[in-house]
N, C-alpha and C positions, 0 to 999 in steps of 0.2 A: 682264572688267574692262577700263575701258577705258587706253588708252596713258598720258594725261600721270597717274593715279592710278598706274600702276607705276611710272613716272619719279619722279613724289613722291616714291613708298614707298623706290626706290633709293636718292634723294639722301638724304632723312631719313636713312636708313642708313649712310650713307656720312659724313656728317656729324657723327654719332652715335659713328662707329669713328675718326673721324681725332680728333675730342676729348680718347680717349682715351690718347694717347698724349702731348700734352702734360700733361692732369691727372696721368697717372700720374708724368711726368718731375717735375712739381711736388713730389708727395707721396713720392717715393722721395729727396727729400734729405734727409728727415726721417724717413722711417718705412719700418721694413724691409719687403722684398718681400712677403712669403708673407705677413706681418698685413695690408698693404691688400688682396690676394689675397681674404683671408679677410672682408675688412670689405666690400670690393666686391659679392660675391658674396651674405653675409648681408643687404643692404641691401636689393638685389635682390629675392631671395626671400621678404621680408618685402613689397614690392609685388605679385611673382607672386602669393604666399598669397592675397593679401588681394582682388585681382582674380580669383581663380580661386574662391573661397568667394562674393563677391556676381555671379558671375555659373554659379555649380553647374557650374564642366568639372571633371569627373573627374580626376586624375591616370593614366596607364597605368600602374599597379603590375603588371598583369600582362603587362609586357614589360620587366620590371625587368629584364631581365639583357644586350638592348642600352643602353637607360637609363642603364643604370648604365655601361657603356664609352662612350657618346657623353660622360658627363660626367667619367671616368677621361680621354676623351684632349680634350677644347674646355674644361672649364673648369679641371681642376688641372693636364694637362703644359701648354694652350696658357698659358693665365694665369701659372702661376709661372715656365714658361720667359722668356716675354715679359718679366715685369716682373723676373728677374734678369737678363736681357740688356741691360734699358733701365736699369739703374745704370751700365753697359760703355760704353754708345754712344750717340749722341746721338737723340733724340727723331725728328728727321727721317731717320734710317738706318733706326731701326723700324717708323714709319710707310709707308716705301716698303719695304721689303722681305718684311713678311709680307703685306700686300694685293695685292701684285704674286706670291709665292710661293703664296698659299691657291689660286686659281681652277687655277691647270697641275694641283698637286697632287690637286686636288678631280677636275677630269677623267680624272686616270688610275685616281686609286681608284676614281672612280663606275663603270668599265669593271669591276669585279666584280660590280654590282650591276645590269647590261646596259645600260648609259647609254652610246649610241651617240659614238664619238670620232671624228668624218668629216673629209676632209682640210681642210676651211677650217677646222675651230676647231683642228687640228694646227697650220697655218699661224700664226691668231693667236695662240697659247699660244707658238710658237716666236717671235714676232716680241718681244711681252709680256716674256716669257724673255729676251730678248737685254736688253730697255732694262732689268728686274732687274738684271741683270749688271752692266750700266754704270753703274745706280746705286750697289751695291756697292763697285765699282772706285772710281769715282768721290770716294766718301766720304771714299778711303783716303787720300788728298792730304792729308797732314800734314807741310809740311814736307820733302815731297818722300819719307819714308819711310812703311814701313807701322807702322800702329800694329795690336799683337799685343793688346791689350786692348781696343780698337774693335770689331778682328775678331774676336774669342771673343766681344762681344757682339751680332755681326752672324748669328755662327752660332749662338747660343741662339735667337735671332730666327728664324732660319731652322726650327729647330727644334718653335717653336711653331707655325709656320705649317703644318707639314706633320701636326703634332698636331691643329689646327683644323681643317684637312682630312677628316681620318680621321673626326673626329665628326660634318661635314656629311653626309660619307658614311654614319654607320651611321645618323644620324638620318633621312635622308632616307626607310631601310626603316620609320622608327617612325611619321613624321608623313603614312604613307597610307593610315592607317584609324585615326590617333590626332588628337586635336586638338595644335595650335600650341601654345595656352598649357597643356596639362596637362604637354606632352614638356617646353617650356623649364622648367617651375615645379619638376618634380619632377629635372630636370638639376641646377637651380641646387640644390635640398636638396641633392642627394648633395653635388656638387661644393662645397657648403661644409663637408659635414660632412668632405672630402679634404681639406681644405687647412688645417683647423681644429688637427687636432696640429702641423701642419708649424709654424706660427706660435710653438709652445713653443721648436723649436731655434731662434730668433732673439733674442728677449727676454720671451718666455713672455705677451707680452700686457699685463706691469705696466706699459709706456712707452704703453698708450693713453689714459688719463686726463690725458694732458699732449699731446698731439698739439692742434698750432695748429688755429686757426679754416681756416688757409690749407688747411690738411692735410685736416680733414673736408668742406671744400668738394670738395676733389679726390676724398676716396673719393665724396661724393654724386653725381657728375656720373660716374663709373664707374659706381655701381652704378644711377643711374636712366636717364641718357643713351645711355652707350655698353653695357649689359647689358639694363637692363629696357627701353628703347625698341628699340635695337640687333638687340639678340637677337630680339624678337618679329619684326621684319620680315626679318631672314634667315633664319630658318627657314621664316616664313611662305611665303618665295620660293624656298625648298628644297621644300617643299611643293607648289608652283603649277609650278615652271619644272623640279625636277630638280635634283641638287646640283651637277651641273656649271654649269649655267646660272644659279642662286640664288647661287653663291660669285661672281658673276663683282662683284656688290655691290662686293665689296673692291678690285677695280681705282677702284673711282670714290673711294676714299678718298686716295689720297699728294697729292693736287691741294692738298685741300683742309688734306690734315694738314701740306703745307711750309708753307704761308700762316700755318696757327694758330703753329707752330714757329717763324717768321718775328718773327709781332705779340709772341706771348705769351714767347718764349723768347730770342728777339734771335741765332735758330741760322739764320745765312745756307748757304743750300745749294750745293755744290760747282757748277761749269756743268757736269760729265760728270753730273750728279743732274738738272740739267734737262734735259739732251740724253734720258736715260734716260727719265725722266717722257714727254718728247714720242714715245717709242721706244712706250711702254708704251701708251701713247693710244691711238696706230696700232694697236696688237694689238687692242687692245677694239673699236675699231670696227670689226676684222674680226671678229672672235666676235659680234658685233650685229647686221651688216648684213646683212637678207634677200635671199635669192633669188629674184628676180624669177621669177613663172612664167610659164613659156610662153603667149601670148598668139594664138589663134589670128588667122589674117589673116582680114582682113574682107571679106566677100561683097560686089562690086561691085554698085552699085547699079542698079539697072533703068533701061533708056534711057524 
C-alpha cells in the first residue's frame, strides 16, 4: 500500500478521534455519560450490521471469548471512563491525554504478545511521555492552584487510555486471521449490549425523547465519525502495522482536537499544553523515522 494512502488513512483517523471529544463535551451537558456511551455505540453497530450483511464478512463468533474482552476493555471501561472523566475536565485535557497515553501503553502491552520494543521507540515513547506530562501539569494552572476535580478527571482519562490499550492489544491477536469489519461489528454488539444496563443507574433511558437536536447531532458524529469511520481504520492499522505501531494513530490526534476545542468550545489551552503538544511531536517522529540502511560504497569507475 502505498505511503500518502496510510497518511490519509492516519489523518482520517486522527481527525475522526479528535471530533470526538468535543461532540461528546457538547452532549454531556445535557445527557448523561453511560446513555451517549450507549447511544454512540448502538448507532455504530447499526452501520457495522448493515455494511457487514451487504458485503457477507462473517462475524468471528468463534473467537468470542477475546471479542468479547477487547470489547469489555475499548468499548465499555475505555468509553464510559472517558466520557465520565470528560464531565470533570475540559475537552482539551482529554483530548491530549488519552492519545498521547494509548501508543506507550499499547507498546508495552504488545510486549506480551512478542511485539519487539527496541531502543528508539523506548526513546520516543519516553520523549511523548514527558510532553503528556507537561500537558497534564500544564492544564493544572487554575489560578495558581490545583483543581482536585480537573484531576479526578484527568485520571479517569488516563484510565481509559490504558483500557483502550489493552483491547488494541488483545485485538491485534484476533484481526490476524479474522477480518477488520467482522472483529469491529461484533465489538461494538457486545460493547453495547455492556453499556446498555449501565444507562438504567442514570435516568433509565426516559430523558431520551427529549434530548435536543444539538445532543443527537453529537451522539451521530460519535457513533458514525469517531467509531464507525474511526474504529475501522485503527484496527485496520493494528492489523497491517502491529498494535504498537497502529496505536501510534492517536498521537496525531491532540493537534487537531486543541483547534476543534479552540473554534467549537472557546477552551484556550494552557502554554505548558502547547509546549507539551510540541514535546509530544518530537516523540512521534522518533517512532516514525526510518533507518536509513547501510548503503554500500560504490565501485570506482574504470579509467
Amino acid at each position: 500500500m502505498s505511503q500518502p494512502v496510510v497518511v490519509l488513512a492516519y489523518a482520517t483517523a486522527a481527525i475522526a478521534l479528535a471530533a470526538q471529544w468535543t461532540a461528546a463535551k457538547i452532549a454531556l451537558g445535557a445527557v448523561p455519560p453511560l446513555e451517549l456511551s450507549t447511544m454512540r455505540f448502538a448507532i455504530a453497530s447499526a452501520l457495522l450490521v448493515l455494511v457487514a450483511l451487504v458485503t457477507r464478512t462473517p462475524l468471528p463468533v468463534r473467537r468470542w471469548r477475546p471479542v468479547t474482552a477487547a470489547a469489555a476493555f475499548g468499548f465499555l471501561g475505555f468509553n464510559g471512563l472517558a466520557f465520565l472523566g470528560l464531565r470533570l475536565t475540559p475537552a482539551s485535557d482529554s483530548a491530549l491525554i488519552v492519545p498521547t497515553t494509548i501508543p506507550v501503553a499499547t507498546a508495552l502491552f504488545a510486549t506480551l504478545i512478542h511485539e519487539q520494543l527496541t531502543s528508539r521507540k523506548l526513546l520516543g515513547f519516553a520523549v511523548a511521555s514527558v510532553g503528556a506530562a507537561v500537558v497534564i501539569a500544564g492544564g493544572q494552572q487554575i489560578g495558581g492552584d490545583i483543581s482536585t476535580t480537573r484531576l479526578l478527571g484527568d485520571l479517569l482519562e488516563l484510565g481509559s487510555a490504558i483500557c483502550w490499550a489493552a483491547c488494541l492489544t488483545i485485538s491485534a491477536l484476533v484481526v490476524r486471521t479474522e477480518s477488520v469489519l467482522g472483529f469491529v461489528t461484533m465489538s461494538s454488539l457486545l460493547g453495547t449490549a455492556m453499556l446498555f444496563p449501565l444507562g438504567f443507574l442514570e435516568q433509565g433511558y426516559r430523558d431520551v425523547p427529549t434530548w435536543s437536536g444539538q445532543s443527537w447531532l453529537a451522539a451521530a458524529i460519535l457513533g458514525v465519525l469517531s467509531t464507525f469511520v474511526a474504529f475501522l481504520i485503527f484496527f485496520w492499522a493494528v492489523r497491517r502495522f502491529g498494535a504498537s505501531r497502529g496505536a501510534l494513530i492517536s498521537y496525531l490526534a491532540p493537534v487537531a482536537a486543541l483547534l476543534i476545542a479552540f473554534v467549537v468550545l472557546g477552551e484556550r489551552p494552557f502554554p505548558l499544553q502547547l509546549v507539551g503538544a510540541v514535546v509530544i511531536l518530537a516523540g512521534v517522529r522518533l517512532l516514525t523515522r526510518k533507518t536509513r540502511a547501510s548503503v554500500p560504497s560504490a565501485t570506482p569507475a574504470a579509467a
